[in-house]
N, C-alpha and C positions, 0 to 999 in steps of 0.2 A: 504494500500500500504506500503509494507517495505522500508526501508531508506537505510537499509544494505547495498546494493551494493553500492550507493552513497557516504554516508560516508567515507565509506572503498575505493573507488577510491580518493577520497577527500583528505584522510588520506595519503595516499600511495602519491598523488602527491606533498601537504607537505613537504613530507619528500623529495623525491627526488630535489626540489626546493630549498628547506632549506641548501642541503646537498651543492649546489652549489653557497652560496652565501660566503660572507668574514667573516660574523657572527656564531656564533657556530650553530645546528640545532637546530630549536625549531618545538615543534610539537602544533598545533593548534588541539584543540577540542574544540568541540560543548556545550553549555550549555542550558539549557531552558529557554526558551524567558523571560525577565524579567516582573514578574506577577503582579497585582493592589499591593500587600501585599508586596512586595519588594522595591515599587518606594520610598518612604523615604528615606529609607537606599542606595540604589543608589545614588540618588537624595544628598544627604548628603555626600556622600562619594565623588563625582564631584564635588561637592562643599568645600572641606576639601581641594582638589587637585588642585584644584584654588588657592586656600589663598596659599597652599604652591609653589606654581609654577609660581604665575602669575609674570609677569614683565621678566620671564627666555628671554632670546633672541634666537632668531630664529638660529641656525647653522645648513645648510645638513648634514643629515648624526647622527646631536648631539642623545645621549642618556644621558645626565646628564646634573646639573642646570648652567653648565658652557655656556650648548647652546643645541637645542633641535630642531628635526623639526616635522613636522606635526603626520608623521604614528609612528616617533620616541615616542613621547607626546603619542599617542594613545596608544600604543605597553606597557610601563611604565605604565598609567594609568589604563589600564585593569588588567594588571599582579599584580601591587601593590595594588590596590582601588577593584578591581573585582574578582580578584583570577582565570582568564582567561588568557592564552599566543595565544596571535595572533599572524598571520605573522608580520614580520617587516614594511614594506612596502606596499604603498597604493595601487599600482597595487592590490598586494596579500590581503592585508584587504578589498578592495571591490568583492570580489569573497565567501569569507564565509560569514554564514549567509542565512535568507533570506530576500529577497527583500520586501520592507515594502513604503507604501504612506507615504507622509506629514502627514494627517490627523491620520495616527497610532500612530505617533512617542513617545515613553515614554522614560525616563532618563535611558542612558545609550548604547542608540540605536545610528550607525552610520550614520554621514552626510556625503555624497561627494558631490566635487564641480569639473568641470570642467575651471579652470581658465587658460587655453590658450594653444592652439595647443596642444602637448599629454600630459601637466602638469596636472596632477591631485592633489587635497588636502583634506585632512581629519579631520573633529573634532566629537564632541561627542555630543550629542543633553542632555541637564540638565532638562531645565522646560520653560514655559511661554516660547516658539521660541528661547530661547536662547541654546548655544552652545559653549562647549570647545574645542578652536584649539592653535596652534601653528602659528601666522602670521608672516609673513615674515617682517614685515615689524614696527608689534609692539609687538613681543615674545607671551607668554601666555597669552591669552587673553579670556575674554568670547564677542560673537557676538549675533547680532539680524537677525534669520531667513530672517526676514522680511524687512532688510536691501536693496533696489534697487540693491547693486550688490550680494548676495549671492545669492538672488531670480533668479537673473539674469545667474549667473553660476552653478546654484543645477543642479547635475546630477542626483542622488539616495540617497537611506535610506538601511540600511540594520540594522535586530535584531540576535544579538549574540547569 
């Protein structure tokens, strides 16, 4: 089965999306899934992104260490650490990709969470259930999957 028309709709919408936000456009493409022989260096590299970002405080909206928020973190980390440009924002970060179980998850792969009426939040799955997000509430931070409330608000997974 070809992917082309998909893409290429995917691409196209992107762009026109992009084109309409406050931010310059950025175009989002596809990479291949992150393979057994990659997770280290992922793995390592989320973890580099840690040490230098952890403690940032949470800001809507932030893109720098002055204040940061969740899709912002993501957006930053992928571009910088992965050499990926995603959409800005989590609406749009959970739409690329494909959809991936718990039980898939490998470093580097995205987490979403449903935390309350149409907020949605994004972080970055590293290793052992943990996870790099932006909290609102304690800046950069790494979490445990298996935490009562993340368990409790996981929506999906999705691989870049």
């Amino acid at each position: 089965m070809t992917l082309w028309p998909l893409r290429s709709t995917l691409f196209v919408l992107v762009l026109l999306l992009a084109a309409c936000g406050s931010t310059p456009p950025q175009v989002a493409y596809e990479r291949e899934p992150v393979g057994p022989s990659d997770v280290s260096e992922v793995e390592l590299a989320l973890y580099q992104q840690h040490r230098e970002w952890r403690g940032t405080e949470y800001l809507h909206g932030g893109l720098s260490k002055a204040g940061v928020d969740c899709s912002g973190f993501v957006y930053l980390t992928y571009r910088d650490r992965l050499g990926v440009t995603l959409p800005r924002t989590t609406q749009f970060q959970s739409r690329v990709g494909q959809q991936i179980s718990v039980a898939q998850l490998q470093p580097g792969d995205l987490v979403f969470f449903k935390t309350g009426g149409k907020t949605r939040h994004v972080g970055i799955y590293v290793a052992d259930n943990r996870f790099l997000h932006a909290s609102k509430s304690r800046g950069v931070i790494l979490s445990d999957l298996a935490n009562p409330y993340w368990r409790e608000v996981f929506w999906h997974a999705r691989r870049i």
